[in-house]
Structure formats: structure tokens, C-alpha cells
C-alpha positions in Angstrom: 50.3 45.1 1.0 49.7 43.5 4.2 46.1 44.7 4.5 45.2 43.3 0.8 46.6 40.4 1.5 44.5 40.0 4.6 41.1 41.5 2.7 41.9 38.6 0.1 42.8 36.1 2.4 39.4 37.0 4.4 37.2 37.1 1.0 38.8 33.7 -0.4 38.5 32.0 2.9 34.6 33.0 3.1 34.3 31.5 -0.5 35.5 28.4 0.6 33.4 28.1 3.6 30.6 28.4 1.7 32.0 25.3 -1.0 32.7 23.4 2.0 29.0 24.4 3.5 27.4 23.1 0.3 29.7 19.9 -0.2 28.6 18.6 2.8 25.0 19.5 3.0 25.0 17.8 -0.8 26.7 14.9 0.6 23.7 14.6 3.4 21.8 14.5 1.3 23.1 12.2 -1.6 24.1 9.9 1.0 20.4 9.8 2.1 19.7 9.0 -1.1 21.5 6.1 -2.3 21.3 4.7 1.1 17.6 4.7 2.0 15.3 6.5 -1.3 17.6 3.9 -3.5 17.0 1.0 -2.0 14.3 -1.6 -2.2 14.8 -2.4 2.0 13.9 0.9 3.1 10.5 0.7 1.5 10.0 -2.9 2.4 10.9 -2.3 5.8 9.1 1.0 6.5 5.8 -0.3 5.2 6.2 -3.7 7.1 7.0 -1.4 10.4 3.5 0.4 9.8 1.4 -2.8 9.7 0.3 -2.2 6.4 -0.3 -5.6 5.4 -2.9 -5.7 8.5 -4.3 -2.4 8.2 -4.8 -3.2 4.6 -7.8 -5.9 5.6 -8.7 -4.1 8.9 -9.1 -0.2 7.5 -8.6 -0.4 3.9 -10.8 -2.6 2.0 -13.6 -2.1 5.3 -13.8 1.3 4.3 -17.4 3.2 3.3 -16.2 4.4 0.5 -14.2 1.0 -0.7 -17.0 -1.3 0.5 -18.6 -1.7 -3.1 -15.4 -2.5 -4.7 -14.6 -5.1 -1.8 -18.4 -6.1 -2.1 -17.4 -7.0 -5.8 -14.1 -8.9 -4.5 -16.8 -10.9 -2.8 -19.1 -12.1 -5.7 -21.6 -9.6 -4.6 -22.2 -12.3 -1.9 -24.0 -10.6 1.3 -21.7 -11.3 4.5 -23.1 -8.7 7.3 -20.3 -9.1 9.8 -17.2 -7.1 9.9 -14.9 -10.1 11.0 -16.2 -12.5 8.3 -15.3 -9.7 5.7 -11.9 -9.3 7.1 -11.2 -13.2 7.1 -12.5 -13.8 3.7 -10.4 -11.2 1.9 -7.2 -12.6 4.2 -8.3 -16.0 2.2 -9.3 -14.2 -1.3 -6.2 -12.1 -1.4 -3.5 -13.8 1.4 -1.2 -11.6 3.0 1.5 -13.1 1.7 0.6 -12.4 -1.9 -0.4 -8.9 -1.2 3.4 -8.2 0.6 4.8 -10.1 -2.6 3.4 -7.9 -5.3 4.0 -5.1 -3.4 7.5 -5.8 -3.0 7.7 -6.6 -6.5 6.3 -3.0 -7.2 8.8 -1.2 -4.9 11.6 -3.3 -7.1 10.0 -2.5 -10.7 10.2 1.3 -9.2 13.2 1.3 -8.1 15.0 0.3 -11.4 12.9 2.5 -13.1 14.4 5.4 -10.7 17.8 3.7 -11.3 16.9 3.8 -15.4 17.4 0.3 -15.3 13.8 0.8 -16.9 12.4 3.3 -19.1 8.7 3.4 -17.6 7.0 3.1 -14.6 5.5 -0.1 -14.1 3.5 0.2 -10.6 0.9 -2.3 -10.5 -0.7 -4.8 -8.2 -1.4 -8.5 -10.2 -5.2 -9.4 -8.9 -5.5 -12.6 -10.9 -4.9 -15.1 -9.0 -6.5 -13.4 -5.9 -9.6 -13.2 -8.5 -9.3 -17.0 -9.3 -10.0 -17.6 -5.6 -13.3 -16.2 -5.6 -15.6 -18.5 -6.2 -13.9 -21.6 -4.3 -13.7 -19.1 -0.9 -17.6 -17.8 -1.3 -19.5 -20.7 -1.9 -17.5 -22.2 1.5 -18.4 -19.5 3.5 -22.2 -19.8 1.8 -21.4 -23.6 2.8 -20.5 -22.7 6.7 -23.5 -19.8 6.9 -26.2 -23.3 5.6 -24.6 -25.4 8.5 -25.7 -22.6 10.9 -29.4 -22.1 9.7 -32.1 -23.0 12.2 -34.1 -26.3 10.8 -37.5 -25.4 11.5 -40.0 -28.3 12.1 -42.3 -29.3 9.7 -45.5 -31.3 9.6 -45.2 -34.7 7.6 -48.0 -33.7 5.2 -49.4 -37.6 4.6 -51.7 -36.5 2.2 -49.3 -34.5 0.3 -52.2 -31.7 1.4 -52.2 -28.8 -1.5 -51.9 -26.1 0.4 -49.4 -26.8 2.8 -47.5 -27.9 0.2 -47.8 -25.4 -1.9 -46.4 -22.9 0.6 -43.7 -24.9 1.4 -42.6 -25.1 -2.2 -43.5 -21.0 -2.1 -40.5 -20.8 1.1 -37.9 -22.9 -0.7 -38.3 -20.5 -4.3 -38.0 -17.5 -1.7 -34.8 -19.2 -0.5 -33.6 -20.0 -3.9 -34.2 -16.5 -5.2 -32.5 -15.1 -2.0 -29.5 -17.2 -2.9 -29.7 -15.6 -6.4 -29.0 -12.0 -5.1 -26.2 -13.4 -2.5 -28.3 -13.5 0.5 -28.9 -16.7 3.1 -31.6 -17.0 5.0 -31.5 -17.5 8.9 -34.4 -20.4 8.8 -35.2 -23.4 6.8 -38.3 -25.7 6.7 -36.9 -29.2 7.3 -37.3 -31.9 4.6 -36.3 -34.7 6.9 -40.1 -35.1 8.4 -42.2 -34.9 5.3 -42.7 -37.8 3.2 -40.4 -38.8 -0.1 -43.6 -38.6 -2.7 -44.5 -35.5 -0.8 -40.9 -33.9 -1.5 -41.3 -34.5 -5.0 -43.7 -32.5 -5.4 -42.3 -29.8 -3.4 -39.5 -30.2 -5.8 -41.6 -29.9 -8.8 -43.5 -27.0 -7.9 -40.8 -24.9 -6.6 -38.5 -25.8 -9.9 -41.4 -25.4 -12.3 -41.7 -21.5 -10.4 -37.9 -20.5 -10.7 -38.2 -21.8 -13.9 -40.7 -19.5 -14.8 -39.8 -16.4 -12.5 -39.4 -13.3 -14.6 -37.2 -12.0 -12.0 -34.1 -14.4 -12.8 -31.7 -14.1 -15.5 -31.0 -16.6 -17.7 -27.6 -17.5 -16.6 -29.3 -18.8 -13.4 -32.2 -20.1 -15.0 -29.6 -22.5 -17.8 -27.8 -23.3 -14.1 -31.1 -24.4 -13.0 -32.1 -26.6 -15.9 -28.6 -28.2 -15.9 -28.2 -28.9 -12.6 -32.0 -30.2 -11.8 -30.3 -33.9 -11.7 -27.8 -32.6 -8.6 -30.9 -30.4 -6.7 -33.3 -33.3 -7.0 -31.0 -35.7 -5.4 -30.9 -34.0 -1.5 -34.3 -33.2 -2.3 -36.0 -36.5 -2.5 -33.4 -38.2 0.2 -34.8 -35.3 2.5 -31.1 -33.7 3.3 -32.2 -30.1 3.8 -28.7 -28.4 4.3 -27.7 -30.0 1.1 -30.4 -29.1 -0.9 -29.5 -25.3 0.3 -25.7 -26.3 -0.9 -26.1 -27.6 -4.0 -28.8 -24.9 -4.9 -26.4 -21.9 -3.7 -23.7 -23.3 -6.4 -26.4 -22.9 -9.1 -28.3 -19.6 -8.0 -25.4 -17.2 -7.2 -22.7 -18.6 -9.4 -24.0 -16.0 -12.3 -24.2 -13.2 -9.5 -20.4 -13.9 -8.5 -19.3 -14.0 -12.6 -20.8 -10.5 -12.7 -18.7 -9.4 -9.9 -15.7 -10.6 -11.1 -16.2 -9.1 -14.4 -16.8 -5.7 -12.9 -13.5 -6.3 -11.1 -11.9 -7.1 -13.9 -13.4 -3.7 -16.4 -10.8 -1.7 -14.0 -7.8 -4.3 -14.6 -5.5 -3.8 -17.8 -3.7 -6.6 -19.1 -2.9 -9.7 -17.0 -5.7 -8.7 -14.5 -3.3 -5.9 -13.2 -4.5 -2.6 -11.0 -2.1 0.1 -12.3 -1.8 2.2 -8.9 -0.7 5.2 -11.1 -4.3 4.8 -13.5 -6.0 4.3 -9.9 -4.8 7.4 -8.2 -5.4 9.7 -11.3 -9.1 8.7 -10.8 -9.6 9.6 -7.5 -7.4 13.0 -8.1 -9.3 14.5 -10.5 -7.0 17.7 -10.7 -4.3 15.4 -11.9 -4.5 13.0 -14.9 -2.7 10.1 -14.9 -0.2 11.6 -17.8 0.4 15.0 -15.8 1.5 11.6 -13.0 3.6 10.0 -15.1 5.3 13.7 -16.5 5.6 14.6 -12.7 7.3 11.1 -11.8 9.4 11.5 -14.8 10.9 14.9 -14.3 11.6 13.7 -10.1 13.7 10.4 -11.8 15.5 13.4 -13.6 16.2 15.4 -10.9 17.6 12.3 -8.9 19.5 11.4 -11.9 21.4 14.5 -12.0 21.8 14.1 -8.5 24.0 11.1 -8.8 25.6 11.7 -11.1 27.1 14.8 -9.3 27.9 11.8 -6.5 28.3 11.7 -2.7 32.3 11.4 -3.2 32.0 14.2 -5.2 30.7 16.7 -2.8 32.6 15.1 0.2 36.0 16.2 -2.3 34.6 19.9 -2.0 34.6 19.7 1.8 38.0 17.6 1.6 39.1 20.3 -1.1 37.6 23.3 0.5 39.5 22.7 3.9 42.6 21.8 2.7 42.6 24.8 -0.1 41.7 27.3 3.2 44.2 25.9 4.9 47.0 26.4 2.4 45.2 30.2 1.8 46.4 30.9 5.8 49.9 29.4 5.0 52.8 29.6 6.5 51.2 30.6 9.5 49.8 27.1 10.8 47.6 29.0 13.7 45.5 30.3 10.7 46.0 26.9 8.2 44.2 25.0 11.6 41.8 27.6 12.8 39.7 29.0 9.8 39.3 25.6 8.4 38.0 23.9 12.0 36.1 27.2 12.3 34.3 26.8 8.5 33.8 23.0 9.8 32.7 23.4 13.6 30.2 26.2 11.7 28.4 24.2 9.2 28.3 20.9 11.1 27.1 22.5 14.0 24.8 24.6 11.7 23.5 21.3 9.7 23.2 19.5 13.0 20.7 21.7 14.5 19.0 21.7 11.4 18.6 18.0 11.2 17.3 18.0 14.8 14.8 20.8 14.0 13.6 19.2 11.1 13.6 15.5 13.2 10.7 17.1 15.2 9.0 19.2 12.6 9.0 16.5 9.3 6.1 14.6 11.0 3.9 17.7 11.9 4.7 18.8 8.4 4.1 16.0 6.5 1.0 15.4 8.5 -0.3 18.5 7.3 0.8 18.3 4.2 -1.3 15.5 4.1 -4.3 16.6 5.2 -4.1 19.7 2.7 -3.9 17.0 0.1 -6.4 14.9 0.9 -9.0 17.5 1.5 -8.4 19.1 -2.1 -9.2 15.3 -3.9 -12.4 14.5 -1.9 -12.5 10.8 -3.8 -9.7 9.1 -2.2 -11.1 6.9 1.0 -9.9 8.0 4.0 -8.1 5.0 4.9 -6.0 5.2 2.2 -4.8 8.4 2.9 -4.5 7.8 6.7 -2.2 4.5 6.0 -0.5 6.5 2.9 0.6 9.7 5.6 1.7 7.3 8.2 4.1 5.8 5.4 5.0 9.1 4.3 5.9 10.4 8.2 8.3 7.1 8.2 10.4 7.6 5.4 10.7 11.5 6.3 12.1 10.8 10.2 14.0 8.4 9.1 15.2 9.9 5.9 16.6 12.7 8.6 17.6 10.2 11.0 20.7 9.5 9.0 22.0 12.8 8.6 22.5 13.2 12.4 26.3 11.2 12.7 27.6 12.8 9.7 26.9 16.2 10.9 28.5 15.0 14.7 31.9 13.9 12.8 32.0 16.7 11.5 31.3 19.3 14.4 34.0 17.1 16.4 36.6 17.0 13.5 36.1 21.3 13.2 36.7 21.3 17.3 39.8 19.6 17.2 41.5 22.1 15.0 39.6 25.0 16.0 41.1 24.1 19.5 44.3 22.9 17.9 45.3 26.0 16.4 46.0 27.7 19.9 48.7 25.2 21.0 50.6 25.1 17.0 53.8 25.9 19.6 54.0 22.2 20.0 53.2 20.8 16.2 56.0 23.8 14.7 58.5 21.2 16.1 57.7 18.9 13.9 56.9 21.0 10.7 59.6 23.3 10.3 58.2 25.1 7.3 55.8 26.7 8.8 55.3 29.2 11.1 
């Protein structure tokens, strides 16, 4: 009878253990969970900790394969150095607005997890960064005039033919340069030649981008309605703003059809749906199979949950107490085989969490790479800045589990250790042995 008792005392105890084993790892992880996956600050925080918002101007929208879209985000408008491209999207899309809808994101997903919403509603708002546009181009076009050279001119008393003629030819180069976004590095100066002698370099070179084949009509209607405001700084000789005014006219069209492009990839409200976005540059997922696969992870996190972090902590609670009471009256064995299941799996868990502390990043960083190689259309930038996000949330997702797993490694010592000196507890429990 005795050695039955002992076989059944043995096989109930290592039943326990394991209960207790998986309460507690559940709990590590549900705790993780609510306290870091379930809340907006860990994203916010994380992402603000990686420089995003920086790296978003400075790698991002810089990138090769990005620079035709950000090209677009500058009305097509030629700026050649890297810096001026940086500062003008800071001004087009401030950083401030970029961290607020992004914010707002993480919070839209984040009830969605919670099922506070029923679908998924990641998206970046680009309207008002697309309102800004124009007003941020043509000062920039406005600063690169201030800095042409003036080149000298003769005064042309005659109003000679063919000097004037080919200065009207250099100022309808100009224009049409201005047309396609580009400014030039020289001007001939109007100051030095004389008013009637202007107006007829003004006449010519209208009359010719009038009548150039090359222009569309938008520009050529911009022309004709703004000939009053060009002929102005023309006939008072004010070369710069002849080249201001005529910028307004000539590349206004070219930054309308930027815009629209832009805005041919935005759904309702001028909004970027992330989701849409990443289902065209992975072309082995569609942006339904996305939205199933989110789906079915909100489920999985749902049932989670709903099984609750108190819940699994009871089966550790449970589990010891029940082994305990298994071993009674003997309170050697009610202190020892519990502190043992306990010192067991928190020292187990522990060096688990440490082991996976140094091998998440090298994971995930492969991982990664694996990824990006398969879907060859996502810029590189995005996925370097993306896997650098990714590595944070996994260290510090295991970051947390580490004190749990101590308090519990300590709490199994004490009555491991405990249960050799139960000679001084018996006088104060009678019942037991």
C-alpha cells in the first residue's frame, strides 16, 4: 500500500509540475502581452527610440528605389542636392504630422486588436502634406532665382535684330526649362538694355512659347492669363522677377500632374493604406491573404486573453498548493516537491529568457533578411528601418519576462531549503508531521 501510494503520489506530483510549468510560462507570456503588444506606448516609444521620424527623411524617402515617388511629392520639380531634398519634405510633410498620424495608426490598430474595431484601418492621411506642395516648391524655385548668376548684357540702343533675337531665344529656353522643373544656373540681365528694347524681347519670346508645340496647353492658358503679371518685371527690367513670376506660370501644370499621380495611389481622403501598399511590393501576398493573416493573429490574441494572466498565475498558485497537500501530513514533502517544481521551471524559464535575450536580435535579423530577399520590390530602407523596429519590440518583449522568472526561482529556493529544517515550523502546526 505504501509503495502505491508513493507511485501515485510521484505520478500526481509530476502532473502538477507540468500545470504549474505551463501556468507560468502562459502567464509570461500574457503578461507580455497586455503590458507591452497591448499598448499604444510601447509602439510609440520603440519607434521614437529608433529615430524613425529622422531616418524617415534621411533613408527613406532618399531612397533609389523611392526617389520617383518622392520626386512626385516634389511637383516633379528638379532639386539635385541631397540636403535640399531632405529639408523640403521636412517642410512638405513636418515631422510632427508624420509622428501624429502614425500614432494615430498604432491607436486605430490597437482597438482593432482589442475588437474595439471590426477592421483594420492602417493608413497614413497625405492631404494636407499634399496641400503644401505648391506653396513649399515655388519658394524653393524662388531662393534657387535669387542665386542665379546675372550675366551682363549689352544695352542693344538700336534694339539690333539679332542680338535681340537671341536674347528673346535664352529667355524661351529658360521659360521652357521652368516648364519641365528645371532652373537655370545663368541669366542674361534686363537691367542694362533699354525699356523699348525689352518689349520686344518680351514680344518675341511670348509670341514663341505661345506657339511652341512642345508645351501643353495647361501652361500655354497660364501663359496667356498671366502675360499682364510677366510683362510687368519685364519692361521695369527686374530680371529675378521676371524668372519668379514666369516659374509660377510654367511649372504650375507640371506640379498638378505630380500631385495627381500622388493622389491615383490614395483612397478616400487622400489616405496611403499601409496594408494596400505592402501587398504591392509583396507580390506573393495579396492584400486580402494580409488582412486574413492579421485577422486570424487578432484571433489568436483574443483567445489568449480571454484565458487571462490571473488565470494561469491560479494554475501555478493551484498547482503548488494542490502538490503540497498531495505530500500531506508530511510537511518536509508539502515544502520540498512544490519549491523543487518552482526552483525547476523558474530556473528553467530564466535561462530561457536570457538565451532568447541574445539570440531574438540575430534571429529576427535574419528573419528579416530572408524576407526581404524573397519580395525584391520593397526599398531597402524600408526594410532596414522596419527590422531595426522589429529587433526592439523582440528584446524588449523578452526583457520583461526576466523578474518574474527571478521571483519565482527565489520563492522555489526558500522552500526547497525550507523543507530540511520543518523541525522548527512542526511547533507551530501540530497537524502535521
Amino acid at each position: 500500500m505504501g509503495c502505491l501510494t508513493s507511485i501515485l503520489r510521484a505520478g500526481v506530483g509530476l502532473v502538477l509540475g507540468v500545470v504549474i510549468f505551463v501556468g507560468f510560462l502562459t502567464y509570461l507570456i500574457l503578461s507580455n502581452v497586455s503590458d507591452k503588444l497591448l499598448t499604444v506606448e510601447f509602439y510609440t516609444d520603440t519607434i521614437a527610440a529608433e529615430d524613425t521620424y529622422n531616418r524617415i527623411y534621411d533613408k527613406v524617402l532618399v531612397d533609389d528605389e523611392l526617389l520617383e515617388k518622392t520626386q512626385e511629392f516634389l511637383g516633379d520639380i528638379q532639386v539635385v542636392d541631397h540636403r535640399d531634398i531632405v529639408d523640403l519634405l521636412r517642410e512638405i510633410i513636418p515631422p510632427a504630422y508624420i509622428q501624429t498620424e502614425v500614432e494615430d495608426a498604432i491607436e486605430r490598430t490597437i482597438d482593432y486588436i482589442n475588437e474595439d474595431a471590426e477592421e483594420l484601418e492602417l493608413y497614413v492621411n497625405l492631404g494636407e502634406p499634399l496641400e503644401n506642395v505648391k506653396d513649399v516648391m515655388f519658394g524653393y524655385l524662388d531662393r534657387r532665382i535669387d542665386e542665379l548668376e546675372m550675366e551682363e548684357t549689352q544695352g542693344f540702343p538700336d534694339c539690333t535684330p539679332d542680338p535681340i533675337r537671341g536674347l528673346a531665344d535664352r529667355y524661351v529656353e529658360t521659360f521652357q526649362g521652368l516648364a519641365e522643373g528645371a532652373v537655370p544656373e545663368s541669366i542674361p540681365s534686363l537691367k542694362q538694355i533699354a525699356t523699348p528694347c525689352r518689349a520686344i524681347v518680351f514680344k518675341l519670346a511670348f509670341g514663341s512659347l505661345v506657339d511652341d508645340t512642345s508645351l501643353s496647353d495647361e501652361v500655354k492658358q497660364n501663359l496667356k492669363d498671366g502675360k499682364g503679371d510677366l510683362k510687368l518685371p519685364f519692361a521695369a527690367g527686374d530680371t529675378l522677377e521676371v524668372l519668379k513670376v514666369s516659374a509660377r506660370i510654367m511649372a504650375e501644370p507640371l506640379m498638378d500632374d505630380a500631385i495627381a499621380r500622388v493622389s491615383e495611389d490614395l483612397g478616400a481622403g487622400d489616405r496611403l493604406d499601409l496594408i494596400q501598399q505592402i501587398g504591392e511590393w509583396n507580390p506573393e501576398r495579396s492584400e486580402a491573404q494580409l488582412r486574413d493573416d492579421i485577422d486570424k493573429g487578432r484571433d489568436w490574441i483574443a483567445k489568449a486573453s480571454n484565458f487571462g494572466d490571473l488565470t494561469s498565475l491560479l494554475m501555478v498558485i493551484g498547482g503548488s498548493v494542490a502538490m503540497g497537500l498531495v505530500f500531506f501530513p508530511a510537511l518536509s514533502g508539502m515544502l520540498r516537491w512544490p519549491g523543487l517544481a518552482l526552483l525547476i521551471t523558474g530556473a528553467f524559464l530564466f535561462i530561457a529568457v536570457k538565451v532568447a535575450e541574445s539570440e531574438v536580435s540575430d534571429r529576427l535579423t535574419y528573419a528579416i533578411e530572408t524576407s526581404a530577399d524573397k519580395v525584391s520590390d520593397i526599398p531597402p530602407s524600408v526594410t532596414d528601418l522596419g527590422g531595426d523596429i522589429l529587433i526592439s519590440f523582440g528584446s524588449q518583449l523578452t526583457e520583461g519576462c526576466v523578474g518574474p522568472t527571478l521571483t519565482l526561482l527565489v520563492i522555489g529556493v526558500i522552500l526547497f531549503v525550507s523543507s530540511f529544517f520543518t523541525i522548527i515550523l512542526k511547533r507551530f502546526i501540530p497537524f502535521v508531521k
